[in-house]
C-alpha positions in Angstrom: -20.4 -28.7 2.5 -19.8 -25.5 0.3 -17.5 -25.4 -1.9 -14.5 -23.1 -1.8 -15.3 -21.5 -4.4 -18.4 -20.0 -2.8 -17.3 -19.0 0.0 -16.7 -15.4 0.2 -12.9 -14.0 1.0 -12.3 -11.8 4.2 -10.7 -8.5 3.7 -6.8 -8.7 4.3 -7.1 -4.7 5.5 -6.6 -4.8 8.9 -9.2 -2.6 10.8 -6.9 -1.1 13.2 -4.8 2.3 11.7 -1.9 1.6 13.3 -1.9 -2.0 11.8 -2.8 -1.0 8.7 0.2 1.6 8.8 2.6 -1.7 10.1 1.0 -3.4 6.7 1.7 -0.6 4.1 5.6 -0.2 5.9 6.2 -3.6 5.5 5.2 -3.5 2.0 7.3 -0.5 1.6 10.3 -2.0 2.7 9.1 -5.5 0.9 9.5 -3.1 -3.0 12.3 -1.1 -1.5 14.4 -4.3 -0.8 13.8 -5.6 -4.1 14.0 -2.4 -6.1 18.0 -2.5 -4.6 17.8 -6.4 -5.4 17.0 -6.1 -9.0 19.3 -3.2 -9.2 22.2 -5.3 -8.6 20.9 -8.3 -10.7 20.9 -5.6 -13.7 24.1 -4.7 -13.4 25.9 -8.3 -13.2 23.4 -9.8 -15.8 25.0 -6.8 -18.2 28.6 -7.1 -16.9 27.9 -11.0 -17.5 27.1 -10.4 -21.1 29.8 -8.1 -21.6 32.5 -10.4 -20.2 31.0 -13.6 -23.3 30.5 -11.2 -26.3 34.0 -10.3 -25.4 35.2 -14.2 -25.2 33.7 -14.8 -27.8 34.7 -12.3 -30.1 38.0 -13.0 -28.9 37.9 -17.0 -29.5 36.5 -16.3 -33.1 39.1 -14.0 -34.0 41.4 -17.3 -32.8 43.3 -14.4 -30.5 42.4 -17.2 -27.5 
């Protein structure tokens, strides 16, 4: 038995153009999606941090 380290690892590029082009859209939409994902995440991790510096500064100065 050889081990799997051995063995050598088949391309994942399709041989057929028009597969290849289904691949590289799918990928495109893959970054697009998450490009808009991490977008959003950005904006409530910062709104988030706003919202406790602000209780927190509030709570401190005993105004809570």
């Amino acid at each position: 038995m050889i081990p799997t380290s051995l063995v050598p690892l088949q391309p994942i590029v399709p041989g057929d153009p028009a597969q290849l082009l289904i691949v590289l859209v799918g990928v495109l939409l893959v970054i697009l999606i998450g490009r808009l994902v991490l977008k959003i995440a950005w904006r409530l991790v910062t709104i988030a941090v706003v919202v406790v510096a602000v209780l927190l500064l509030v709570t401190t100065l005993g105004l809570l």
